[in-house]
N, C-alpha and C positions, 0 to 999 in steps of 0.2 A: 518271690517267684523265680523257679529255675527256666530261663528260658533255651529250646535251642532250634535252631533253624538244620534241615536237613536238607541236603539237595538231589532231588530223584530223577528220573529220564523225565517224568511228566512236567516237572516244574521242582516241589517239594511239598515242604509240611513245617509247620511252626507246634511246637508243643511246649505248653506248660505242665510241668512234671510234677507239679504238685496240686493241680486240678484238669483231668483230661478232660473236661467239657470246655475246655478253652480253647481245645487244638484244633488249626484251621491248616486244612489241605489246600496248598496254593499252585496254582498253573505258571504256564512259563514267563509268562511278562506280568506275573504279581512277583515271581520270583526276581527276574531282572530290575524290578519298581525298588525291591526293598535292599537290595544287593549294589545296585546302580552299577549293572553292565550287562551284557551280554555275553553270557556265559558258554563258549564256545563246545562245551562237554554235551551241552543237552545238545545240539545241534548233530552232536554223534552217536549217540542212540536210539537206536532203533525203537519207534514209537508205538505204544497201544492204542491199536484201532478204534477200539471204543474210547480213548479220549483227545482224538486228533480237533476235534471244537475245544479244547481248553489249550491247545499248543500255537493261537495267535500272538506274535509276539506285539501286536497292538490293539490297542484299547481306548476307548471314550475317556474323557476326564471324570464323567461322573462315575465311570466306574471303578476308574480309581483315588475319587474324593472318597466312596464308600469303604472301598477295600482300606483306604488308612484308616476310616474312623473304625472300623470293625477290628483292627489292631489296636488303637487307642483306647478301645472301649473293653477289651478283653487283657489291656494291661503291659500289651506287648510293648506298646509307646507313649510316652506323653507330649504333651506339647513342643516341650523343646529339645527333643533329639527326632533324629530321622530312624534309628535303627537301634538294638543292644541284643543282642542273642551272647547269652555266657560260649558259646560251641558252635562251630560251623564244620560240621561232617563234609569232607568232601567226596564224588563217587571213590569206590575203589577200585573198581573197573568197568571196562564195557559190558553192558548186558547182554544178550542175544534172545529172550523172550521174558514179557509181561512177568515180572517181580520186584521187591526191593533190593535197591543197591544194599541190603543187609538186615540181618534181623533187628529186632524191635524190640525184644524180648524175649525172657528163655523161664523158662521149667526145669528149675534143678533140683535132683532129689541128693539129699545130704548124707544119707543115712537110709539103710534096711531093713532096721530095727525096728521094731515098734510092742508097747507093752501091751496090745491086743492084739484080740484074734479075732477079728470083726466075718462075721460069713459076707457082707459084702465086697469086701476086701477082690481085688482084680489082682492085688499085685504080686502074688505068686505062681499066676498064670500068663504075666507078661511081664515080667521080670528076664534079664539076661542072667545065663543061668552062673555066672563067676558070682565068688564072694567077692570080691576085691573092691574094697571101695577106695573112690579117690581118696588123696591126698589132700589135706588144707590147703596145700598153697598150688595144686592144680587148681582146686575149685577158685581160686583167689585169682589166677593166671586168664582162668577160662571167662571171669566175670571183665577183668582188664581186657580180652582182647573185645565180648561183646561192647561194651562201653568206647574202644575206639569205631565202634561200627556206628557208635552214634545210638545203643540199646538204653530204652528209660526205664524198662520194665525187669523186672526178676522176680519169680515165683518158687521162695525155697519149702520145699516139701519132703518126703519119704517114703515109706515108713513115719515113723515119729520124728517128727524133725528135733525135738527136743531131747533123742537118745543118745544123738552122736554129743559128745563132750565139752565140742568149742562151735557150736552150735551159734552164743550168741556173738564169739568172734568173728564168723563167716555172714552171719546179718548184719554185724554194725558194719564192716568192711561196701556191703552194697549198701546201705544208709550215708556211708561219707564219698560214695559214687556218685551222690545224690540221684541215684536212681530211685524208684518207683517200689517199693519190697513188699509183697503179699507175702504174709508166712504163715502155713498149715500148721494146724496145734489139732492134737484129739480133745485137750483139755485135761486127762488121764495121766497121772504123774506117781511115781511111787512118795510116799510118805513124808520119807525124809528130805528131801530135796523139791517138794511142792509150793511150800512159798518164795523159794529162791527162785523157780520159774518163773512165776507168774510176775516175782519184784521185777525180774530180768528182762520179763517183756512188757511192763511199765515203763522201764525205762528206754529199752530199744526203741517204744512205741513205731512198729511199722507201717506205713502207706492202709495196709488191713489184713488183719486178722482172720482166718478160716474155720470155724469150727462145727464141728459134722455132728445131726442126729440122725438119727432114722424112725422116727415117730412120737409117740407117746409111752404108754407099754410096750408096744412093740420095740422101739429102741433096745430096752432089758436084754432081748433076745437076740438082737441080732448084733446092736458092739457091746464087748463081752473082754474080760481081762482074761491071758493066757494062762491055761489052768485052772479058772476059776467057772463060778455059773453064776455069780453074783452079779449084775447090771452096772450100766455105769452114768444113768440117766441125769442122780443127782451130782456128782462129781463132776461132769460137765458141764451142770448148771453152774455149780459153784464158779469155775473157772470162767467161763461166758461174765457169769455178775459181778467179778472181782473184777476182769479186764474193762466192760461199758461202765464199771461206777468210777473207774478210774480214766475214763474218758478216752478209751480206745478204741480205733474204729474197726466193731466186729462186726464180721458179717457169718449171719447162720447159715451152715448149708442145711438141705432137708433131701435125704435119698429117700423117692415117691418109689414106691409100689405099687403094684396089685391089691396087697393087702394092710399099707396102712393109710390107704386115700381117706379111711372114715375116721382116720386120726389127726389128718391137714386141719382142720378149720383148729379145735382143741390145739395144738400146736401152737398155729398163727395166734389163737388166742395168748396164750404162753408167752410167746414172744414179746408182745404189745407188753406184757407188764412187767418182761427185763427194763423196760425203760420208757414209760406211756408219754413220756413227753419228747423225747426220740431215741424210737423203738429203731432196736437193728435191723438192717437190711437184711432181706433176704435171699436165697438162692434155690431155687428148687428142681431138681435134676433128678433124672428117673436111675433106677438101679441097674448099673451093667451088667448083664448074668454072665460074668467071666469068673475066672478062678473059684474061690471060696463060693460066691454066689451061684455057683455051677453046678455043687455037686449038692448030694443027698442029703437034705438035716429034717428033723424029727417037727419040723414045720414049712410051709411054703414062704418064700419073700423072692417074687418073680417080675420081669418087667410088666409096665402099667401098660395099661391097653388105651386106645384113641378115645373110648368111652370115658375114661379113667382123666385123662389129660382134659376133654372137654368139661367135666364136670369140676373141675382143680382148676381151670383157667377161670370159672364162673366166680368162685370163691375166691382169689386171687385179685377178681376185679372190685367184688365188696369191702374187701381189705384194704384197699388201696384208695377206695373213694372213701368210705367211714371212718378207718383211723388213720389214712394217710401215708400207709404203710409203703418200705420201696423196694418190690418183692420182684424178683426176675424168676422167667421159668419160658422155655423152650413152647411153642407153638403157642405163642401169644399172640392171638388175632381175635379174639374177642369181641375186646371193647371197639365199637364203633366212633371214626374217626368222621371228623367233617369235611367237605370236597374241601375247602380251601386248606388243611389241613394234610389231608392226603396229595392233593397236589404239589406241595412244598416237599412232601419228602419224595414224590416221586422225581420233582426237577433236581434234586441234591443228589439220588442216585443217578438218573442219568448224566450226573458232572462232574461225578468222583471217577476219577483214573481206575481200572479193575485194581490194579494189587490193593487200594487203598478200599476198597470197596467191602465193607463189613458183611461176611456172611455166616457171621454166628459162631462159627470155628475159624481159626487162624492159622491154628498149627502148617508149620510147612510153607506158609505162605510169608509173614510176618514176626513169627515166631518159629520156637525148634522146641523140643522136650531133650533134656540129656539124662541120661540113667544116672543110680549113684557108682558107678562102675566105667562113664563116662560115654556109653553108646549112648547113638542120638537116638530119639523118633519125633515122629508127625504127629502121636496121640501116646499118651502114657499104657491105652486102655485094649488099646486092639490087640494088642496082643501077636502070635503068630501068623495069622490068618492075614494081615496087612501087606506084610511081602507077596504073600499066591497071591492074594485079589491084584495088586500092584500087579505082577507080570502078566497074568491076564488082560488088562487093561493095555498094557503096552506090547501085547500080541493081538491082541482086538484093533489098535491102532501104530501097526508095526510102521508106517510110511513114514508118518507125521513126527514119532516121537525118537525114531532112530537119529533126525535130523540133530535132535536137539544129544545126543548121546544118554537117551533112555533108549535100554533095552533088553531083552529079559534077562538076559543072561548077566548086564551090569547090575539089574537088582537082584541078581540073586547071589552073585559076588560080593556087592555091597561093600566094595575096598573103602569108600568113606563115610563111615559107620560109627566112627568112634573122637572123643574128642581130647579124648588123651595121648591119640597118635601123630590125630591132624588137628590141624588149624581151626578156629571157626569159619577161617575165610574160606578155607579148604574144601568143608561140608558145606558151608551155605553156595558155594557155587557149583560143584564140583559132585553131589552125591546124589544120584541118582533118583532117589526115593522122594529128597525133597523138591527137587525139579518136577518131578509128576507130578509132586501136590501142586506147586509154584503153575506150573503151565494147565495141567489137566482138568484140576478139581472142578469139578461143576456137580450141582445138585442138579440131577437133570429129572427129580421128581416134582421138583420144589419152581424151579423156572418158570410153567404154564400158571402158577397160582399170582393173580392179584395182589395177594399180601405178601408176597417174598418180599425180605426186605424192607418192604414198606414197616411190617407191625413184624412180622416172625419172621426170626430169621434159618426159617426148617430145618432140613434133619439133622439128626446125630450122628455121622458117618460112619462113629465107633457101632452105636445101634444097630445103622444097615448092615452092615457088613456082620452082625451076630447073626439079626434078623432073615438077610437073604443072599448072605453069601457077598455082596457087593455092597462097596462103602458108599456108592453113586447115587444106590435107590434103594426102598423099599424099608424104611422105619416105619416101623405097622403103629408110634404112637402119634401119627400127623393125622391130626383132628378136620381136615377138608371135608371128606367124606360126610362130617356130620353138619357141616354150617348151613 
């Protein structure tokens, strides 16, 4: 187990980096309990309102008899030591409002290549428009300075992550960070160099595996090799069955439509018998209508509608109870939870710190996205439309966010932007765009519902902001309306 202790304004956080169901957000005097002192930093930090009840710097014994056995019991400790954290991050500077003393994890695209021309495809409508892509040992430079921030997490993606060259040199380098490494595969490989892949990421074996369909037959249609009209339905099976019989942890994405909801269940079925005694996880995310999926093709594959979503979340729950299945998908409120059950996640939300506080999206807040060109963003997927909504937002609340030096004219200058010029420290403190997300972001559709948080964690900001112009509100596939 990689353990490491992080120290935040709120207290901190403990993470095991090789199972996050282990990670336990701790307050300031679990922090002083396992540290044994009084750590004069947090004292300097300007605190978040909504968690000034977790910033007593005393406490009952039983509740910290608990708080050790709940370390003890997750591995953090045994009997006979007090403490062992491989890392101890310390701040790196003063904050001035509700976020992490640094990212968490990043989204690095390797390459903008890829050997399809999938009509789903966003990324040539929100792509920066240079060819130039990083260098190895920037991307090498960029992963070092995240990892001194104390980052467990890296998400190497594309394009085809497997076009650029030394692809699995820039994966094992985050593997011996012993960081966290999701790596995006279309599964789609030219010929000759097909089983060198796939040997390659047996061996690499990463944290987990991505790999995208988009239906049944439909799939056929919509990822598709460049040049060709041939499908690519089977060859990503293939690649999926090589990696789970080789005991890799994949996880299937499925991009839901409009029109292949009546090919979900057949799918899920699908699924179950890559592996019926454990079948991969899943992922299910509606189709952004950016780029490619924007313009005109000689069929529809349009976003799903709320009807579309509630009927897919029903399905979802069948799955899940019958074969077990561990299937993630956006406006999960469904399954009916028990008061004692819903009480427990309601008292956990009201006691988690806000940065720490899971609202479905990260970006900006706990993580960054970097281009393969080195520009940051908050979401790979918005595309242009991110910046106008941003200064909108910080002309709608010119008072408040000038303070913090948001203001329209810095996001639209956007001097740090790029992470081949500046620092990571640079951008995460320092750039405008992601201080909005860090400070601003609020779902203020999603707020008034009961199950925020509790079960769903709402909208898709990328959506809203297709959907209604703003990233804030109005994702037309939130299922309330129908419950």
């Amino acid at each position: 187990m990689a353990k490491k202790l992080y120290q935040e304004y709120f207290g901190g956080e403990i993470k095991d980096t090789k199972n996050f169901k282990n990670n336990i957000i701790i307050n300031r005097w679990q922090y002083n309990l396992i540290t044994g002192s009084n750590n004069s930093n947090l004292d300097l930090i300007l605190e978040d309102n909504g968690s000034k009840n977790l910033n007593a710097l005393e406490s009952s014994e039983e509740q910290k008899k608990y708080f050790i056995q709940n370390l003890k019991q997750k591995g953090f400790m045994d009997n006979s030591e007090n403490y062992l954290f491989d890392k101890k991050y310390e701040l790196k500077q003063q904050i001035n409002y509700p976020k992490l003393s640094g990212p968490r994890g990043a989204f690095i695209e390797i390459t903008n290549a890829c050997h399809l021309s999938c009509i789903t495809c966003y990324n040539e409508f929100t792509r920066a428009q240079s060819n130039k892509v990083m260098k190895t040992e920037k991307i090498k430079n960029i992963i070092d300075e995240l990892y001194s921030f104390g980052a467990d997490f890296i998400a190497l993606t594309g394009g085809e992550t497997t076009c650029r060259k030394d692809w699995f040199d820039i994966a094992k380098y985050v593997k011996e960070k012993d960081m966290f490494l999701r790596f995006y595969t279309c599964g789609v490989y030219p010929k000759k160099i097909r089983e060198s892949i796939l040997e390659n990421l047996v061996e690499l074996s990463p944290g987990e595996i991505r790999i995208t369909y988009a239906g049944m037959e439909m799939n056929d249609k919509v990822r598709v090799r460049k040049g060709k009209i041939n499908g690519t339905f089977d060859e990503i099976t293939q690649s999926a069955k090589y990696l789970i019989d080789n005991k890799q942890n994949v996880k299937l994405n499925y991009i839901l439509s409009h029109e292949n909801v009546s090919e979900t269940e057949k799918f899920l079925e699908f699924a179950y018998t890559l592996n019926s005694k454990a079948p991969p996880k899943i992922n299910i995310g509606p189709v952004r209508a950016y780029g490619n999926a924007s313009l005109c093709h000689d069929f529809s594959f349009t976003s799903p509608s709320a009807q579309d979503f509630f009927n897919i979340n029903n399905l979802v729950g069948h799955f899940r109870k019958e074969k077990g299945m561990d299937i993630n998908i956006i406006f999960d409120c469904l399954d009916k939870l028990s008061d004692k059950v819903m009480l427990q996640k309601k008292e956990k939300i009201a006691n988690t710190p806000w940065p720490m506080l899971h609202q479905g999206c990260d970006f900006g807040r706990s993580s960054l996205g970097i281009s393969y060109d080195g520009s940051i963003s908050v979401c790979g997927i918005m595309g242009n439309g991110l910046i106008e909504n941003a200064v909108k937002i910080a002309e709608e609340n010119l008072d408040e966010l000038a303070k913090l030096g948001i203001t329209p004219k810095n996001l639209r200058d956007n001097e740090f932007n790029n992470a081949t010029t500046k620092s990571i420290e640079d951008l995460w403190f320092n750039s405008p765009l992601l201080a909005l997300m860090q400070y601003f972001y609020k779902k203020e559709d999603c707020e008034p519902c009961d199950k925020y948080r509790v079960q769903c964690m709402g909208m898709c900001p990328a959506m809203s902001l297709y959907d209604s112009g703003d990233m804030r509100r109005g994702d037309k596939g939130c299922v309330r309306k129908l419950l």
